[in-house]
N, C-alpha and C positions, 0 to 999 in steps of 0.2 A: 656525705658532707653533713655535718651537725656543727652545733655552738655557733660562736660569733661569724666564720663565713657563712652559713646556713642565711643567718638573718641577714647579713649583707647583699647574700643573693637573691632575696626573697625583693627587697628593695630594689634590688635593679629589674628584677621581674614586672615590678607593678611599675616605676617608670616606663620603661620597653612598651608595657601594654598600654600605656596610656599614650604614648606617642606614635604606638600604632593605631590608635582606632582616632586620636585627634586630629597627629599632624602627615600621617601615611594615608589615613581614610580606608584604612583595612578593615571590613566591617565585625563587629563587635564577636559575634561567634566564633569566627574565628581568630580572633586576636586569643581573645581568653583561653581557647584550647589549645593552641600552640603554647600560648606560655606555661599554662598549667604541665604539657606533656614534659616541656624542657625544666620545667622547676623541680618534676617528680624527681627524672632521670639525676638533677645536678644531689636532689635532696637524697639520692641513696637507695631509691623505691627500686626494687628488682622487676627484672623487663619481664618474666613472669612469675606466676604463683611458686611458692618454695615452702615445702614440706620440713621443717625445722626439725632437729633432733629432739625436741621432748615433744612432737607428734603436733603441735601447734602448727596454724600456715600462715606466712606473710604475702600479703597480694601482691601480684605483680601490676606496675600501672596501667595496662588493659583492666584491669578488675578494677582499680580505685578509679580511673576515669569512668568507668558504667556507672559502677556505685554512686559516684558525688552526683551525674546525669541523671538516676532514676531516680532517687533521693530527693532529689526538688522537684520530680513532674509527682513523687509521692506525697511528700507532703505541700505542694502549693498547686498543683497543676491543676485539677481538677476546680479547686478554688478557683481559681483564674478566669477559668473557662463559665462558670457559672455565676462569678461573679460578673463580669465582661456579660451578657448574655441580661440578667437581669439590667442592666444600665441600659443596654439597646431597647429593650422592647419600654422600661422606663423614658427612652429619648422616645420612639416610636409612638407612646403614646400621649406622651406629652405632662407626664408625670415627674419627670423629672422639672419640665419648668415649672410645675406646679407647684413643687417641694421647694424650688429656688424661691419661688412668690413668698411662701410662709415663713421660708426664713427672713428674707427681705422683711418683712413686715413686723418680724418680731426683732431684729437688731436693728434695724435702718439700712438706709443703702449706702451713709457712709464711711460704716465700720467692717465687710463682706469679712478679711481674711480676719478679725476678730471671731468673726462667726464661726467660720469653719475648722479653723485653728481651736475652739472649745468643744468643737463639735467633735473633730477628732479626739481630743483627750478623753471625753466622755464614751466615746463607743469603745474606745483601744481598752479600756479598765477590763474587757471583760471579752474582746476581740483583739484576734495579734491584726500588728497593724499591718502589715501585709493584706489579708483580709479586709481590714477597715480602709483602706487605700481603695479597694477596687471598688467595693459597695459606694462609696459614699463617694467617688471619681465623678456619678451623673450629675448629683447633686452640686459639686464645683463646676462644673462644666456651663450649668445650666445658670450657676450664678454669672460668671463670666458674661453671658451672653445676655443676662437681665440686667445688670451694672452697670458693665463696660470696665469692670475692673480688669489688670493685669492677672492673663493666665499663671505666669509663673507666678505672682504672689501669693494667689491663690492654692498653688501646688505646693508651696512649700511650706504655706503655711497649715494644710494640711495634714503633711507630712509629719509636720514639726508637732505637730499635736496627738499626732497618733503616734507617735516615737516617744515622746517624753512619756507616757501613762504607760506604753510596754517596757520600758525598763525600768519605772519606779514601781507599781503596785497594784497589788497581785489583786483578783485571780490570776493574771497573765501567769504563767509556768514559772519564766527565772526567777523573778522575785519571791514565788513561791517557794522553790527550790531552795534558794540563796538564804532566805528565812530559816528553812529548814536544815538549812547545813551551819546557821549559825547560833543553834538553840530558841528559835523564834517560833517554830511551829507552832506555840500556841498563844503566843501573841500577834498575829496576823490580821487584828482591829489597830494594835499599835504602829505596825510597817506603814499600815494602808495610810494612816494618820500624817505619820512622817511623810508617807511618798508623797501626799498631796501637799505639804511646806518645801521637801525638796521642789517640788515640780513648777515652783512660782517663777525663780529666775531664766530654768530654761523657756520656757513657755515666755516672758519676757524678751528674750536674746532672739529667741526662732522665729517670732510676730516682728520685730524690729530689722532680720537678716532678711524676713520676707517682702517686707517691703522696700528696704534698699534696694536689693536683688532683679524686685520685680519690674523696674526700670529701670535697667539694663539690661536683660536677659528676653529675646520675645519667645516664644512657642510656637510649632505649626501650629497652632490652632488659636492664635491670638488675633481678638478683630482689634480691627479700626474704632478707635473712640467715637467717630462719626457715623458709624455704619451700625452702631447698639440700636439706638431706636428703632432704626426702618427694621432690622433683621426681628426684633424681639415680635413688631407688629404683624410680620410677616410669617412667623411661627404663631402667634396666636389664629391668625387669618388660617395658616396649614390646617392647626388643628381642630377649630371650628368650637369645640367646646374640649374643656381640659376636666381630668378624672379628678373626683371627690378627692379631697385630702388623706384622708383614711385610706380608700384606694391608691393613691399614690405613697402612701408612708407604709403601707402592709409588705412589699418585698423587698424592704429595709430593716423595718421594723423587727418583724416578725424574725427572720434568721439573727440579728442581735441580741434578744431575749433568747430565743432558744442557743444560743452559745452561752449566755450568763447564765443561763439555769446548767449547762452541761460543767460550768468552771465553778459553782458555788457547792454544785453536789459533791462534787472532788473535791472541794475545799473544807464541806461541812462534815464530811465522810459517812453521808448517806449509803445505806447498804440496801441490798435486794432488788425491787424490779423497779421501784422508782429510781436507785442510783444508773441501773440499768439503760433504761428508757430515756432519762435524762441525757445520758455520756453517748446514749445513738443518736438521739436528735438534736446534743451541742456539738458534735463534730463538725468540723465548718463544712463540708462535703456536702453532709446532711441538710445542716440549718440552708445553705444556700440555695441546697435542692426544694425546699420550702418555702426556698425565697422568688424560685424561678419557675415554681404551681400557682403562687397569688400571681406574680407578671402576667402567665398564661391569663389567669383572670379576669384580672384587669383589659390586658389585651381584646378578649374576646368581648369584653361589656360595651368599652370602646368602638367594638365593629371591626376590628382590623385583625381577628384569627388568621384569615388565608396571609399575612404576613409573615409568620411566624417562623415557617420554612426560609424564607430568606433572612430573616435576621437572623436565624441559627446560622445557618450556612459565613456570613458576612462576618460574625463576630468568630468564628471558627478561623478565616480569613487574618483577622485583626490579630486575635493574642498570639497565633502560630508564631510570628517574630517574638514576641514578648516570652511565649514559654520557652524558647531554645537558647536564647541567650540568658535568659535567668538559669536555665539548667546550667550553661557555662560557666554560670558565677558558682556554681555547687560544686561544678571539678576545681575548681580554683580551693573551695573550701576546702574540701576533702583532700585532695592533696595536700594539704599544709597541714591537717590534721593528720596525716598520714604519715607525714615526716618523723624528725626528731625535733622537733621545733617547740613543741608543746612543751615538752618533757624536760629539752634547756634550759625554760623559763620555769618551770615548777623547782628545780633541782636550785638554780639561781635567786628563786623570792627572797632571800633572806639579805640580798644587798640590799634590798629598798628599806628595809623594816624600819629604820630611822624615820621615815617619810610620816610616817602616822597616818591619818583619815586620807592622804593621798598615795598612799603604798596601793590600798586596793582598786585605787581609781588608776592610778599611770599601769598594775597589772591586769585588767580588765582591759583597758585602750588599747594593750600590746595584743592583747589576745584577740581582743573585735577586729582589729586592722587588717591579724594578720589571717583569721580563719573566714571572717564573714557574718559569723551569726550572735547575733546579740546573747540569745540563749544559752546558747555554748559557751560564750563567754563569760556570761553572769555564774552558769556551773560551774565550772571551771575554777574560777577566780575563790570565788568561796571555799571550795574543797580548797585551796591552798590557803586559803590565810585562817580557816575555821582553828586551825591547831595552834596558830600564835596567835590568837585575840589576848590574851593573856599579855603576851612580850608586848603588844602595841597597847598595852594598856584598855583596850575595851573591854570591860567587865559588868556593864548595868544592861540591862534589856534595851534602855534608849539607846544606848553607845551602839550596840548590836546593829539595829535599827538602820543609826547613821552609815554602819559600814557597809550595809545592802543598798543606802544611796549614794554611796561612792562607787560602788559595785556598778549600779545600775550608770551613773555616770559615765564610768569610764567604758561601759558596753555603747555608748552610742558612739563613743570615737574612733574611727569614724567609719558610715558605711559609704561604702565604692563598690568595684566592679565586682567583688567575691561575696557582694550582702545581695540575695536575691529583691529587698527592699530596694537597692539602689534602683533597678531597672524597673521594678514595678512603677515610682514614682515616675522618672524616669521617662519610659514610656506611655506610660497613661497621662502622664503628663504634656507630650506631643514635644517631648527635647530629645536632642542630639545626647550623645554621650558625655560629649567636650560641655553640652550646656551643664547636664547632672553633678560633673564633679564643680561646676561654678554654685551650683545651688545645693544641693541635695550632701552631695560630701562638706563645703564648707560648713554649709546651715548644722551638720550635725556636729562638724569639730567645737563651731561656737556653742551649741548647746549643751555640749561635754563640758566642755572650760566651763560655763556657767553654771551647769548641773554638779560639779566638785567645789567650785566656792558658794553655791548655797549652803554645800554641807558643811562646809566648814564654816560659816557662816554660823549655821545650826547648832553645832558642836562648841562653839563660846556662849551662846543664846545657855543650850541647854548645861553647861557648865557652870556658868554663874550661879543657873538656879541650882545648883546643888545633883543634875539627876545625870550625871557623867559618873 
């Protein structure tokens, strides 16, 4: 199956799965792999490996279900787990409220999803947010319970701010890429520039969807307005005295720099044993593992080492749900990357071209929706429209620019069940599936919408003045 039934069927797949795991309560792992195995089968994928006549092989869907499975416990799992793992032993010691207190104190108590919504933007610049979602998960947690604000506002306005900085500006990878596939590799202080004027209206729309959202929607883990005080008193009483600030910001801290430094050396194209050195200790694997030796630390300063063993053990307990269903959302991707599906929409770009500054944002949307990964998308998209910048009229460096923020744009529309982001939020967040797509999928179709009329927005701005 290819072309327009291809994508017809791809649509009734994601309906199917989502009224399996809402209104069936078919739990999520296996919703996702069912549909994923029957989406392969309908998309053409042979039942096993096939040895092609010019000596090539095509996988058979046993092979592309491992693949998309090991693939996300490759590149996120081990995050997960270490990232998870520093939050415990930060809740454990009490460093996490600590970090709540300082924020509190430097924004006020009645602006919190402000807070953490900038807070996000500003780690995601140089942290995929995936990673910035776990790390920075105690941190919300702990505001929640020092506020009394709503958990989901707080989730999603986190979310929403680590999402808009990974699809606008780079170091993050697509934008990187997207730059670079548009003649921009060496203007990547100009993208940066731009990404941070694109990133005004979503970051407006995500802060506003957060807070509608967040009363209506509660979280397992949402207290009672009434029950803030005594709980917060009664955590200071647990902990007896809370860890130095420094100590409490060091296995956050510390793994975020050392990711910035691993994304600026690759960006600066440092060579030899400091490019080296750098790119081992910014891999988030690494940095996190850095992040989860000050914890020990910290931990031990505190008095509470013989803990340590059961918090491992507990948070081990905790993400197991979290990484298997995220790995599900990777066969989901990978299967539809594996398809013909990709290849339809590449062969087809040229119906949109009329569209202008929104051709590469609705093909970007099509491609986030239907693969899962922002990244992939932002590559993707770029490789197709890099050869007709020309026919769409973008010809200046700014124009350039604008079409990696449309780019970026239309990679946040939208993530669901096939974005391993969805479930990270998701779950760390203490919601249902049915809650995620109320928050976490809308929150990011409005930030798309919003994130493609900034640009164009930008694109009359920067037209006027002559630099179009």
């Amino acid at each position: 199956m290819t072309g327009i039934p291809l994508i017809i069927a791809f649509v009734i797949a994601i309906v199917v799965m989502i009224l399996m795991i809402s209104k069936f309560k078919i739990h999520p792992f296996i919703s996702i792999m069912l549909v994923s195995l029957v989406l392969g089968l309908l998309a053409g994928i042979p039942l096993a490996d096939v040895t092609n006549a010019d000596g090539t092989k095509t996988s058979g869907i046993a092979t592309v279900i491992g693949q998309g499975f090991s693939g996300t416990f490759t590149s996120i799992g081990i995050v997960i787990i270490l990232g998870a793992l520093v939050g415990s032993i930060l809740e454990a010691t009490g460093g996490a409220l600590k970090l709540a207190d300082m924020m509190i104190k430097l924004v006020g108590k009645k602006h919190p999803e402000l807070a953490v919504e900038l807070m996000g933007w500003i780690v995601s610049i140089p942290v995929f947010c995936d990673s910035g979602f776990v790390i920075l998960n105690p941190i919300r947690k702990a505001i929640v319970q020092r506020t009394g604000a709503s958990s989901v506002m707080l989730t999603v306005a986190l979310a929403c701010g680590l999402y808009v900085s990974h699809v606008f500006i780079p170091p993050t990878p697509g934008p990187i890429a997207a730059a670079g596939s548009l003649g921009l590799a060496d203007d990547l202080l100009l993208v940066m520039g731009v990404g941070v004027l694109a990133s005004i209206l979503p970051l407006i729309a995500g802060l506003a969807y957060a807070k509608f959202i967040g009363k209506r929607v509660k979280s397992g883990d949402e207290a009672d307005a009434g029950e803030v005080v005594k709980t917060y008193d009664e955590l200071l009483a647990e902990y007896g005295k809370l860890p130095s600030g420094w100590m409490a910001l060091a296995p956050i801290v510390v793994p975020i720099i050392l990711m910035a430094l691993g994304s600026i050396s690759s960006m600066a194209g440092w060579t030899g044993v400091l490019r080296s050195v750098c790119a081992f200790l910014g891999a988030p694997m690494i940095a996190l593992a850095v992040g989860v030796v000050f914890a020990v630390v910290e931990l031990s300063a505190m008095g509470r080492l013989d803990r340590f063993y059961q918090l491992t053990e507990d948070t081990l307990k905790t993400v197991g749900p979290i990484l298997f269903i995220t790995a599900a959302g990777g066969v989901l991707g990978k299967v539809i990357s594996s398809s013909d599906m990709v290849n339809f929409i590449k062969t087809n770009a040229t119906v949109f071209e009329a569209l202008g500054i929104f051709f590469p944002f609705i093909l970007a949307a099509i491609l986030k929706t239907a693969q899962g990964s922002s990244t992939v998308a932002i590559t993707t998209t770029a490789g197709i429209v890099a050869p007709i910048m020309t026919t769409l009229g973008f010809t200046t460096p700014v124009a350039a620019a604008l079409v990696v923020m449309a780019i970026g744009a239309g990679a946040m529309t939208v993530s669901h069940a096939n974005d391993s982001y969805f479930w990270v939020v998701t779950n760390f967040g203490a919601m249902q599936p049915d809650q995620g797509y109320r928050t976490q999928t809308v929150a990011t179709g409005i930030m798309g919408v919003a994130g493609v009329v900034g640009v164009w927005i930008l694109t009359l701005i920067f037209g006027a003045a002559g630099m179009m």
